[in-house]
PDB file of N, CA, C and O in Angstrom, chain B, residues numbered from 101:
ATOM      1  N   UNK B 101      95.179  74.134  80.274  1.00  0.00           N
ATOM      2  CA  UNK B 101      95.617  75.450  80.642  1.00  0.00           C
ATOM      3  C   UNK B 101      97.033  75.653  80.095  1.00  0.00           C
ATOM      4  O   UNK B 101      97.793  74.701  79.917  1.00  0.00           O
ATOM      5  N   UNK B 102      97.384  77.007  79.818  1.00  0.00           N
ATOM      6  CA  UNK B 102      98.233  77.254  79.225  1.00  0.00           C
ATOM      7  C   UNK B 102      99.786  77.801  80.280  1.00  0.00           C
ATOM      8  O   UNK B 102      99.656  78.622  81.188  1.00  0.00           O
ATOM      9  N   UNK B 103     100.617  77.414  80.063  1.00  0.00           N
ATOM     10  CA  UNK B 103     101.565  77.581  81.106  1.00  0.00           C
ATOM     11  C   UNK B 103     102.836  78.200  80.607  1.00  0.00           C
ATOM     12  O   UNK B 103     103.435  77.518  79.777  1.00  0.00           O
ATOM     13  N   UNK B 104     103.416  79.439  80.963  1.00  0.00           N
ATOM     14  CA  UNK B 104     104.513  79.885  80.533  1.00  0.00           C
ATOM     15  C   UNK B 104     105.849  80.385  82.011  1.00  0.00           C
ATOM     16  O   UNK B 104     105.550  80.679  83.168  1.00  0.00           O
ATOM     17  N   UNK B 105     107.065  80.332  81.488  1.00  0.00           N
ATOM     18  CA  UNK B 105     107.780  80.667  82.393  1.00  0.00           C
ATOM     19  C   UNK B 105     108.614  81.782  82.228  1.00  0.00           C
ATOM     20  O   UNK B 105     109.488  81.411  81.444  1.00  0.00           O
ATOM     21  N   UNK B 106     108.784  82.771  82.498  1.00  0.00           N
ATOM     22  CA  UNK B 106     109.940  84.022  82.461  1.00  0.00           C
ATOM     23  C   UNK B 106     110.879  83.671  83.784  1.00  0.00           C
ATOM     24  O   UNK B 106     110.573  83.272  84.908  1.00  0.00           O
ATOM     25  N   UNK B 107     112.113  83.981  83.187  1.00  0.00           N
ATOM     26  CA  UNK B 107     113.084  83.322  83.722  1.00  0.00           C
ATOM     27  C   UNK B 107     114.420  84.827  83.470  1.00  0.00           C
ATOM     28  O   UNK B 107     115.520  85.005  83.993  1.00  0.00           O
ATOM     29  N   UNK B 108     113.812  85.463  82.677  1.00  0.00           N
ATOM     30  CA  UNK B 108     114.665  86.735  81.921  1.00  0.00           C
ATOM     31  C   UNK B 108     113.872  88.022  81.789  1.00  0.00           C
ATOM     32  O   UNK B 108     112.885  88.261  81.092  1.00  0.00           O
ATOM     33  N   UNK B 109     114.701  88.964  82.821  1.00  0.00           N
ATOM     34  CA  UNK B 109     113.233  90.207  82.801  1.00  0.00           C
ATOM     35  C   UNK B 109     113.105  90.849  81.292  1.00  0.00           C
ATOM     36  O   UNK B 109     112.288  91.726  81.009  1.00  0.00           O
ATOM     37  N   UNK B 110     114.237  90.151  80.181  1.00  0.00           N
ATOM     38  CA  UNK B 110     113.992  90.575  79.319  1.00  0.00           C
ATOM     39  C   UNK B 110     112.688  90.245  78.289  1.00  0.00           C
ATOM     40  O   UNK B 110     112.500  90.903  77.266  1.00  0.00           O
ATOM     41  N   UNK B 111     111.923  89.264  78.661  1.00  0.00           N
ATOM     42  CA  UNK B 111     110.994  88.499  78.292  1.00  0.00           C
ATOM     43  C   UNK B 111     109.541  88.429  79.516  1.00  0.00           C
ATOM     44  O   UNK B 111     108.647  87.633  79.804  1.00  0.00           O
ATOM     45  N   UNK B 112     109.972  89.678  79.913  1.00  0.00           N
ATOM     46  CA  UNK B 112     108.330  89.833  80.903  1.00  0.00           C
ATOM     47  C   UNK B 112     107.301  90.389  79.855  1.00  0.00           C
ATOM     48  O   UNK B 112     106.288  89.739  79.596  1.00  0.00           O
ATOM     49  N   UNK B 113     107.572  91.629  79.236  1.00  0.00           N
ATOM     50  CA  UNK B 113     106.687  92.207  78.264  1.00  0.00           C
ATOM     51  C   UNK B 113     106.072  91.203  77.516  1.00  0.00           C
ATOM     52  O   UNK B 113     104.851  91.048  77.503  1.00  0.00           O
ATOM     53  N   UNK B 114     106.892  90.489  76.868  1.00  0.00           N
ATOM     54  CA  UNK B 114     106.390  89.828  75.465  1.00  0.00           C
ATOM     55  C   UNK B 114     105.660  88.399  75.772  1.00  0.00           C
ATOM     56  O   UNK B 114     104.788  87.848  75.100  1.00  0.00           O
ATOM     57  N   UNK B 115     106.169  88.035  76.779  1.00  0.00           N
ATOM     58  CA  UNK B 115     104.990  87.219  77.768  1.00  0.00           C
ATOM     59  C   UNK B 115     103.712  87.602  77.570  1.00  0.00           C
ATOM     60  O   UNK B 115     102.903  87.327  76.684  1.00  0.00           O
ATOM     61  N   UNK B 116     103.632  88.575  78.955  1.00  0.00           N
ATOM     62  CA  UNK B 116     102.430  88.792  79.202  1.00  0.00           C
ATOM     63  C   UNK B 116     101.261  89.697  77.960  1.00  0.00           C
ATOM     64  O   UNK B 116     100.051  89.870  78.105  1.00  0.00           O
ATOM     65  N   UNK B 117     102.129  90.138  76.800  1.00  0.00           N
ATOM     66  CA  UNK B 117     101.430  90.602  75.708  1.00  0.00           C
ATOM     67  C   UNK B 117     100.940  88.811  75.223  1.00  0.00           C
ATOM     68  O   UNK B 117      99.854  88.835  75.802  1.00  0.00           O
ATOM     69  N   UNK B 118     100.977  87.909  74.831  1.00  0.00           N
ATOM     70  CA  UNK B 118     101.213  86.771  74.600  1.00  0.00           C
ATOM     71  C   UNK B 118     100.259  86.208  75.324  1.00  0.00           C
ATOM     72  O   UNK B 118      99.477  85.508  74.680  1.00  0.00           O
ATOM     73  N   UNK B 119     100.039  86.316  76.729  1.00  0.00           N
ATOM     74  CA  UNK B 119      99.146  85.562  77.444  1.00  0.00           C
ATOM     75  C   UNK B 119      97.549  86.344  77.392  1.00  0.00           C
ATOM     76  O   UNK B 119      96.402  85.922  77.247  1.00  0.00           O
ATOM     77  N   UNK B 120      98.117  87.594  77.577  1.00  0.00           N
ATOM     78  CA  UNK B 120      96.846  88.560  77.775  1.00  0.00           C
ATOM     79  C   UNK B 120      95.880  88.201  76.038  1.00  0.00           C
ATOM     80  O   UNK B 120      94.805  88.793  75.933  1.00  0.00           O
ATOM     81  N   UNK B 121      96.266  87.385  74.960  1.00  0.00           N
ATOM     82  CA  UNK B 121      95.679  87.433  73.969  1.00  0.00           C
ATOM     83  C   UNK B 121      95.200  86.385  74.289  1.00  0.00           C
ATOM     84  O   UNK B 121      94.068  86.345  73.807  1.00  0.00           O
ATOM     85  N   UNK B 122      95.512  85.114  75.073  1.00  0.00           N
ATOM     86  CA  UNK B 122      94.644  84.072  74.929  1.00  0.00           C
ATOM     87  C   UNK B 122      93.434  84.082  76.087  1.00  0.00           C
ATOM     88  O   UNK B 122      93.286  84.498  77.236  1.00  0.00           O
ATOM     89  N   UNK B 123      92.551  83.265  74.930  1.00  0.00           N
ATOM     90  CA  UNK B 123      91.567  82.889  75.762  1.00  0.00           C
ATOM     91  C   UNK B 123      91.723  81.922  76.876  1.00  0.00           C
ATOM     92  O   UNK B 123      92.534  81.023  76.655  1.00  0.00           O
ATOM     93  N   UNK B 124      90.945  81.905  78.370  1.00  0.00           N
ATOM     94  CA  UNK B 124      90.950  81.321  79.126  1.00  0.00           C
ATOM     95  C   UNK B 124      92.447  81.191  79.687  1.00  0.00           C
ATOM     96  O   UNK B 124      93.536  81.470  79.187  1.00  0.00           O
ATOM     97  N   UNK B 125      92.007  80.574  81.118  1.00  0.00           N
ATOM     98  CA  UNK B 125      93.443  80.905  82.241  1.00  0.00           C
ATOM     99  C   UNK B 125      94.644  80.500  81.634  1.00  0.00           C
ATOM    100  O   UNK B 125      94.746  79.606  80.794  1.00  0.00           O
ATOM    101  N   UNK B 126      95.768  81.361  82.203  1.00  0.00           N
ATOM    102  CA  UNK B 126      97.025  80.831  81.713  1.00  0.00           C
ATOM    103  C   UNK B 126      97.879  81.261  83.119  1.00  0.00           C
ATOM    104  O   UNK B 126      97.691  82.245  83.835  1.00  0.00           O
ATOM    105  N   UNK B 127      98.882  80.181  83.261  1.00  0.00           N
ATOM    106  CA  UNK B 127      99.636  80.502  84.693  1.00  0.00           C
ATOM    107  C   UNK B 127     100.939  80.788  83.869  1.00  0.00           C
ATOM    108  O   UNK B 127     101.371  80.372  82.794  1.00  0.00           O
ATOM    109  N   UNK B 128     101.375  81.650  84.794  1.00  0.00           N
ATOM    110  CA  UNK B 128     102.692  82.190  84.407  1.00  0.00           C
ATOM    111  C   UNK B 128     103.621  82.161  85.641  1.00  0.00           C
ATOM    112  O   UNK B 128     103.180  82.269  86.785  1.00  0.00           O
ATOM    113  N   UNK B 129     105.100  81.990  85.311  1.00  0.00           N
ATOM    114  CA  UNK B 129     105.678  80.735  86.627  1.00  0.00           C
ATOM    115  C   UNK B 129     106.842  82.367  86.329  1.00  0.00           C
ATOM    116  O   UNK B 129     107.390  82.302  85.228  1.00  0.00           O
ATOM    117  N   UNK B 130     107.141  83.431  86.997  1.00  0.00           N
ATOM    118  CA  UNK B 130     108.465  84.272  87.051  1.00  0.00           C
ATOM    119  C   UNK B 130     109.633  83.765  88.181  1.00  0.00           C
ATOM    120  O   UNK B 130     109.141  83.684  89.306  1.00  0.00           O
ATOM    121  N   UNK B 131     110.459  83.560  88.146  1.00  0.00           N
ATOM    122  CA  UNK B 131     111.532  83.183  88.429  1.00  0.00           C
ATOM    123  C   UNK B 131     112.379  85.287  89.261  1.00  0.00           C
ATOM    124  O   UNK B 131     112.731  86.192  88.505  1.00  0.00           O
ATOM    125  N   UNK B 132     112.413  85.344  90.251  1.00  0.00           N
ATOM    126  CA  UNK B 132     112.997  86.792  90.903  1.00  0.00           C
ATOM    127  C   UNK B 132     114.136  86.204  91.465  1.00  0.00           C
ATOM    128  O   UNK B 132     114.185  85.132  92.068  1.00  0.00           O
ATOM    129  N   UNK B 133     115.141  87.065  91.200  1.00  0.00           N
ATOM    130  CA  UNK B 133     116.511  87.543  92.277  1.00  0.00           C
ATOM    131  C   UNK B 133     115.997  87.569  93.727  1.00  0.00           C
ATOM    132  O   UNK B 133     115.570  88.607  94.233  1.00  0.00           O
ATOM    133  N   UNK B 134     116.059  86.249  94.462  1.00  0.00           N
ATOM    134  CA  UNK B 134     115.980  86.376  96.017  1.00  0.00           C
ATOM    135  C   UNK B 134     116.735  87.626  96.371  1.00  0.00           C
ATOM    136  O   UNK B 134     115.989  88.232  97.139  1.00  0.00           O
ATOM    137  N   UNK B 135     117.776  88.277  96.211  1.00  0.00           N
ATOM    138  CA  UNK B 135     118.075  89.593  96.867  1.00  0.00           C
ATOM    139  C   UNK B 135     117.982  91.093  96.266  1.00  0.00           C
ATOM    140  O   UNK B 135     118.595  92.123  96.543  1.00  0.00           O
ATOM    141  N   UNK B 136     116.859  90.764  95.231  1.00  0.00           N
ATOM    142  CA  UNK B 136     116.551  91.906  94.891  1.00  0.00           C
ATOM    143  C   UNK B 136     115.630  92.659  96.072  1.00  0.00           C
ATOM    144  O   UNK B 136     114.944  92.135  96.950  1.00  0.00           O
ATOM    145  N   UNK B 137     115.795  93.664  95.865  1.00  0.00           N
ATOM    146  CA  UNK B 137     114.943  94.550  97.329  1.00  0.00           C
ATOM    147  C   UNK B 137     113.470  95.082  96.108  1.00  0.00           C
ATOM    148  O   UNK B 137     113.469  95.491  94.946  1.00  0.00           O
ATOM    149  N   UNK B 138     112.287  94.780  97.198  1.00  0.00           N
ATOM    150  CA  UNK B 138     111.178  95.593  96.527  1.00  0.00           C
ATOM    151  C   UNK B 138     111.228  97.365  97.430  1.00  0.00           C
ATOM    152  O   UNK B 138     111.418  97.731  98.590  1.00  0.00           O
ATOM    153  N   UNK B 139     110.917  98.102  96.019  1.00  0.00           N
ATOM    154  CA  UNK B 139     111.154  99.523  96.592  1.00  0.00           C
ATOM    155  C   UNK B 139     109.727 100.223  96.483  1.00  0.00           C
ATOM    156  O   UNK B 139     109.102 100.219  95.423  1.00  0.00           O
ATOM    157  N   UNK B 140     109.211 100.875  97.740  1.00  0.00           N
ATOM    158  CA  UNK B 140     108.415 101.618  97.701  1.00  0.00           C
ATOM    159  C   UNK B 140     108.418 102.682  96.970  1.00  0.00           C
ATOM    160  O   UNK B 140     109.586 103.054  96.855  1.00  0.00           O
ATOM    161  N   UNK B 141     107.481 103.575  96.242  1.00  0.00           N
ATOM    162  CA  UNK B 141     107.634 104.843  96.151  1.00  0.00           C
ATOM    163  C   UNK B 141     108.448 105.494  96.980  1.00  0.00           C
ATOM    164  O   UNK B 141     109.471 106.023  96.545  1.00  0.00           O
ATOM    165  N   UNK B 142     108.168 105.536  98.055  1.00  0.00           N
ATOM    166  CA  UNK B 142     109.186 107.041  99.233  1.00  0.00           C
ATOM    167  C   UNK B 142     109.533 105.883  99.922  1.00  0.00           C
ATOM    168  O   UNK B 142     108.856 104.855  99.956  1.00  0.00           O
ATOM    169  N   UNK B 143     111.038 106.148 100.694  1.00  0.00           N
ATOM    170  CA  UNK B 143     111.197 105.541 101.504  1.00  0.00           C
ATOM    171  C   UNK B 143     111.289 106.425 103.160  1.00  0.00           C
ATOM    172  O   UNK B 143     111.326 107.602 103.519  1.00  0.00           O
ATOM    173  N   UNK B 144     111.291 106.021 103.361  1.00  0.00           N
ATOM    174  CA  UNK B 144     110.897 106.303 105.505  1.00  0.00           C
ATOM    175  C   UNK B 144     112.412 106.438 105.801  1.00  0.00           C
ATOM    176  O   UNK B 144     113.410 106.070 105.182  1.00  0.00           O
ATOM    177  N   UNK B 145     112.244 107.033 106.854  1.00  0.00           N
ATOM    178  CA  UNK B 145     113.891 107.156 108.075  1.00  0.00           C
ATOM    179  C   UNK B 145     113.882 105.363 108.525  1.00  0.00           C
ATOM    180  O   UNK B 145     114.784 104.559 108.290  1.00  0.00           O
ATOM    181  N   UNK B 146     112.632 105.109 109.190  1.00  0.00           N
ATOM    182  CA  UNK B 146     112.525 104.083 109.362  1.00  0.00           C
ATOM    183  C   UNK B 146     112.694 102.694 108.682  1.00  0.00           C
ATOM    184  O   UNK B 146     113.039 101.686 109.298  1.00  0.00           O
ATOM    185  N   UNK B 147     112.400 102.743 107.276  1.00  0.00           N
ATOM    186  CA  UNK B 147     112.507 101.476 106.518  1.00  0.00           C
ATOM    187  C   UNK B 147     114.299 101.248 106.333  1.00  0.00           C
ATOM    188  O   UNK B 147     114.888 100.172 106.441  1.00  0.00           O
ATOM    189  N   UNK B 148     114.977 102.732 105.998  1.00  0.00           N
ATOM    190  CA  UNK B 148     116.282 102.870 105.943  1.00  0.00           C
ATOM    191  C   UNK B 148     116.893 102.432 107.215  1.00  0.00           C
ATOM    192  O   UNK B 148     117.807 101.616 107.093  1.00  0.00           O
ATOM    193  N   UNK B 149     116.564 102.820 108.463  1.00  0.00           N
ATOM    194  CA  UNK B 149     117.333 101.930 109.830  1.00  0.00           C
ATOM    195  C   UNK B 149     116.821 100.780 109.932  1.00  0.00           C
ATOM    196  O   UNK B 149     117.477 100.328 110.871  1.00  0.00           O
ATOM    197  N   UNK B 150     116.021  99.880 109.593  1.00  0.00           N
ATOM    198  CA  UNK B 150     115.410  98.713 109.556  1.00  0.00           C
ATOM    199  C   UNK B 150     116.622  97.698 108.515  1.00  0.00           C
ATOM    200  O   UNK B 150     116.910  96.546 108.839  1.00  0.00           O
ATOM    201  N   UNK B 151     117.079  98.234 107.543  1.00  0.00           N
ATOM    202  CA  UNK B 151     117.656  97.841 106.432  1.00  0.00           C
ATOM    203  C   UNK B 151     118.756  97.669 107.173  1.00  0.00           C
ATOM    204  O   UNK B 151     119.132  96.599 107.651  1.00  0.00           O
ATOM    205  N   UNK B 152     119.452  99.063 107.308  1.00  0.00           N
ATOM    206  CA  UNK B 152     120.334  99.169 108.034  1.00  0.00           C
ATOM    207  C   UNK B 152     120.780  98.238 108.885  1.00  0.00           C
ATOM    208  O   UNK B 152     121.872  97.668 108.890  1.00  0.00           O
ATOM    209  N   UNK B 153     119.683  98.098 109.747  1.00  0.00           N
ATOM    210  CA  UNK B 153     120.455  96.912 111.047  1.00  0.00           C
ATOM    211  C   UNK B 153     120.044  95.700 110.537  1.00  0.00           C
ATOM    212  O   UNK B 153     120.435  94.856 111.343  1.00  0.00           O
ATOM    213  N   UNK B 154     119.353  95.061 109.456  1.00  0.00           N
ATOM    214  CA  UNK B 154     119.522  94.300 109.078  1.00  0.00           C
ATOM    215  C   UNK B 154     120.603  93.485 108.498  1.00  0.00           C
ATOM    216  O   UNK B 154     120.946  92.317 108.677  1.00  0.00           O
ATOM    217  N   UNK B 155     121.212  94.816 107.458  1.00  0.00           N
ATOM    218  CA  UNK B 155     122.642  94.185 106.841  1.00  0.00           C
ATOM    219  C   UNK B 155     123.427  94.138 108.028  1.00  0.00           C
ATOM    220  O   UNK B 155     123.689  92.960 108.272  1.00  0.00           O
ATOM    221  N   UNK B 156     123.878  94.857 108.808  1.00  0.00           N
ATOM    222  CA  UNK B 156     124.683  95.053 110.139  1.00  0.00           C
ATOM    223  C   UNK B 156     124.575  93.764 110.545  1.00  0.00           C
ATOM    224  O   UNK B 156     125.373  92.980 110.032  1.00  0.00           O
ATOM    225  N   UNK B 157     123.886  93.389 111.243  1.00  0.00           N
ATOM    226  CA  UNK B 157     123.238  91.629 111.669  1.00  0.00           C
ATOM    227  C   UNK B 157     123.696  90.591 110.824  1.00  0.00           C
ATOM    228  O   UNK B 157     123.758  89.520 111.427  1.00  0.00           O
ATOM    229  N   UNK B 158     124.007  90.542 109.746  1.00  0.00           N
ATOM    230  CA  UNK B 158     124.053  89.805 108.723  1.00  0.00           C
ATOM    231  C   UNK B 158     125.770  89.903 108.642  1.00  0.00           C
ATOM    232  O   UNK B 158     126.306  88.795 108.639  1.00  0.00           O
ATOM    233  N   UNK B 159     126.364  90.653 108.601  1.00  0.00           N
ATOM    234  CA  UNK B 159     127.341  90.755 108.943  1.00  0.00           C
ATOM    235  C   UNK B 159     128.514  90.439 110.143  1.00  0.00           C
ATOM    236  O   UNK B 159     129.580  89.825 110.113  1.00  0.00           O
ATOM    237  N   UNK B 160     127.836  91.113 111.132  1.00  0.00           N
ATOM    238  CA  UNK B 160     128.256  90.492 112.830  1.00  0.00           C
ATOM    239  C   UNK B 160     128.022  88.852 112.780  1.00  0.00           C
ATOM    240  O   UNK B 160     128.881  88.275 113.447  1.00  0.00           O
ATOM    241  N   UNK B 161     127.245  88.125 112.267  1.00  0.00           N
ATOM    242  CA  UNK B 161     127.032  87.094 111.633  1.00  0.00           C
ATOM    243  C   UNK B 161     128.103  86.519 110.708  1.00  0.00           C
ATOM    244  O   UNK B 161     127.867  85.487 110.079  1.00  0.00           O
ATOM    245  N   UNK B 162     128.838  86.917 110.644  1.00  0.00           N
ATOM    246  CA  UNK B 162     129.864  86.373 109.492  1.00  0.00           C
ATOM    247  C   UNK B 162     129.287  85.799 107.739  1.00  0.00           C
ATOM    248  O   UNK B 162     129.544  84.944 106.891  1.00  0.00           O
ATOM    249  N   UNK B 163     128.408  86.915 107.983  1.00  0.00           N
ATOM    250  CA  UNK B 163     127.498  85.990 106.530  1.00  0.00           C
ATOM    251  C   UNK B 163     127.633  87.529 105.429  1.00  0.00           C
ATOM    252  O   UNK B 163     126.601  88.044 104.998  1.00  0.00           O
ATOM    253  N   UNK B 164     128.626  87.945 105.188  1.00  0.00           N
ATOM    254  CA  UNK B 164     129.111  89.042 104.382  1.00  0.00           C
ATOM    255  C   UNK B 164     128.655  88.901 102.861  1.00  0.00           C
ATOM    256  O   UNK B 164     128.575  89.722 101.948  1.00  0.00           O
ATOM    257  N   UNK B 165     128.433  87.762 102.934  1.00  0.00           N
ATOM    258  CA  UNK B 165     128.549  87.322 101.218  1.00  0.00           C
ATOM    259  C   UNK B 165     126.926  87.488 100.860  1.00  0.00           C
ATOM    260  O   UNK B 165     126.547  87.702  99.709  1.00  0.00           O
ATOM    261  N   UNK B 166     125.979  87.356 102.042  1.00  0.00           N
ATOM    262  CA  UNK B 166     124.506  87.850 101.536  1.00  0.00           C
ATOM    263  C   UNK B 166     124.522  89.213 101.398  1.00  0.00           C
ATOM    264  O   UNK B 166     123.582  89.666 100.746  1.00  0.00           O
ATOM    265  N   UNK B 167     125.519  90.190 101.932  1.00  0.00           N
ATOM    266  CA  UNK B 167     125.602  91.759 102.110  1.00  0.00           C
ATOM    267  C   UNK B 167     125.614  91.794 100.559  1.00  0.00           C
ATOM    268  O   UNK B 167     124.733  92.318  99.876  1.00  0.00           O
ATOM    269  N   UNK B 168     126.614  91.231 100.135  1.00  0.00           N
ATOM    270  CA  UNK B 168     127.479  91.398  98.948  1.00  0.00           C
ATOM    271  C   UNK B 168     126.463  91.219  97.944  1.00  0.00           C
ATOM    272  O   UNK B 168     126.341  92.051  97.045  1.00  0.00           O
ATOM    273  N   UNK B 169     125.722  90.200  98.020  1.00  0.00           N
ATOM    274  CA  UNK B 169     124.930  89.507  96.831  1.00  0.00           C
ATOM    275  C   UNK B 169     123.629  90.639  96.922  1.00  0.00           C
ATOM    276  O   UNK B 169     123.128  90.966  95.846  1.00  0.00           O
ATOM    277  N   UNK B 170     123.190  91.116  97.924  1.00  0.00           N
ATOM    278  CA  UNK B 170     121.960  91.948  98.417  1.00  0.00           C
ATOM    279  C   UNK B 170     122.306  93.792  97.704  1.00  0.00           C
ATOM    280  O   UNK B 170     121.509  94.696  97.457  1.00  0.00           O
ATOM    281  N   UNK B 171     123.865  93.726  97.561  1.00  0.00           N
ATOM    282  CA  UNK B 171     124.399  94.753  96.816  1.00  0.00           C
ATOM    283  C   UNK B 171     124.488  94.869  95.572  1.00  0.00           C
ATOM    284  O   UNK B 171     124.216  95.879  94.923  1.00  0.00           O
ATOM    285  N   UNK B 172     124.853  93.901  95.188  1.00  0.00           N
ATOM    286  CA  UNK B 172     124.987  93.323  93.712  1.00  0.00           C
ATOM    287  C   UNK B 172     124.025  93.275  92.990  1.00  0.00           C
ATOM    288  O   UNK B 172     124.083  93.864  91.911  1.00  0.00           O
ATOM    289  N   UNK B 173     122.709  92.475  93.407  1.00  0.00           N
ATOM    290  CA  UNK B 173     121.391  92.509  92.583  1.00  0.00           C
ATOM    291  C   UNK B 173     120.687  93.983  93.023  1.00  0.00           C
ATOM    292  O   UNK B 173     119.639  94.095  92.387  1.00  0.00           O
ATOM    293  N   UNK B 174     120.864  94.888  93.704  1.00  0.00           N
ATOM    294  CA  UNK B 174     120.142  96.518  93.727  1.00  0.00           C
ATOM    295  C   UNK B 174     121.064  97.983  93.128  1.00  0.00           C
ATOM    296  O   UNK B 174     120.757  99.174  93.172  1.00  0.00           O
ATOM    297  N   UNK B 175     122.154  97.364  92.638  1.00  0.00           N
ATOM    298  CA  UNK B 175     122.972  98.322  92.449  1.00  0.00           C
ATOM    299  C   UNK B 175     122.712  99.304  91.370  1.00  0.00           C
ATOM    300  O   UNK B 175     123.320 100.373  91.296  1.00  0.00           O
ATOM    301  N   UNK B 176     122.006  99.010  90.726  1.00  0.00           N
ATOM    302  CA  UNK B 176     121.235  99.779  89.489  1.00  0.00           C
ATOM    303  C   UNK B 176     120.218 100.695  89.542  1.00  0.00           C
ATOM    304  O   UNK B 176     119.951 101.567  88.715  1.00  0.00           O
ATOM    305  N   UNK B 177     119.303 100.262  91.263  1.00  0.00           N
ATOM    306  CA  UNK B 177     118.218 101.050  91.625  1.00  0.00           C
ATOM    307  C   UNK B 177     118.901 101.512  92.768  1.00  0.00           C
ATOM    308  O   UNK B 177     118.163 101.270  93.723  1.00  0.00           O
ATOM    309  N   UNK B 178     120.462 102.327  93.349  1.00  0.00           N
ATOM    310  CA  UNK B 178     120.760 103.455  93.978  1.00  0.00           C
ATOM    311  C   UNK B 178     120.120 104.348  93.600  1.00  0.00           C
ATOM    312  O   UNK B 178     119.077 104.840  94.030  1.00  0.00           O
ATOM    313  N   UNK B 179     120.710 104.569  92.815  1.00  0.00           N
ATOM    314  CA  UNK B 179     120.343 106.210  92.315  1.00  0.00           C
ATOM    315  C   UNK B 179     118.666 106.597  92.445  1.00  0.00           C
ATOM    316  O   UNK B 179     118.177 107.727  92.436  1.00  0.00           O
ATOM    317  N   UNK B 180     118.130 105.603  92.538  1.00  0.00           N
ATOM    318  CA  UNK B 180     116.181 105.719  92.523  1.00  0.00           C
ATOM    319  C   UNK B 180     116.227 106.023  94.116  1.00  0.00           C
ATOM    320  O   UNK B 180     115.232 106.542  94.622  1.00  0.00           O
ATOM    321  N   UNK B 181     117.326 105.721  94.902  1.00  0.00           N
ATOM    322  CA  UNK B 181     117.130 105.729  96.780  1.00  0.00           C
ATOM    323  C   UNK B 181     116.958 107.327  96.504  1.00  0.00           C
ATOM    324  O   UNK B 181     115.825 107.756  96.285  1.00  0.00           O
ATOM    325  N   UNK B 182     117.915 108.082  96.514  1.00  0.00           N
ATOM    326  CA  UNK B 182     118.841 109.440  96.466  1.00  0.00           C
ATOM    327  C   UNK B 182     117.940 110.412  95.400  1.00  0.00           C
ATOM    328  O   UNK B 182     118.335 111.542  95.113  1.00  0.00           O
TER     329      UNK B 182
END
């Protein structure tokens, strides 16, 4: 079996063009930003106060630096919230 790893979202396309040509199974190993957020189409009042008191918690917690890092890897998909 054939085994590949993406490690760079710049190399998801050309992967999976790559795998999808061969014959028989091939595993493919992606490597994600633990604090990237997955985004629904629409978001809810609810998913937003859920978030909300999540980071809040995380904070009162003295653990600021997951806020930070949880900011850092979504900061590109604001503008997709709004």
């Amino acid at each position: 079996m054939e085994a590949f790893s993406i490690n760079n979202p710049m190399e998801v396309e050309g992967t999976l063009k790559k795998t999808f040509m061969m014959d028989g199974p091939v595993l493919i190993s992606v490597s994600t930003d633990p604090n990237a957020l997955a985004m629904p189409p629409k978001i809810e009042f609810e998913q937003l106060k859920g978030f909300a008191l999540s980071m809040s918690k995380l904070i009162m917690k003295g653990q600021i630096s997951q806020v930070i890092d949880t900011i850092k890897s979504n900061a590109n998909h604001i503008r997709e919230i709004f």
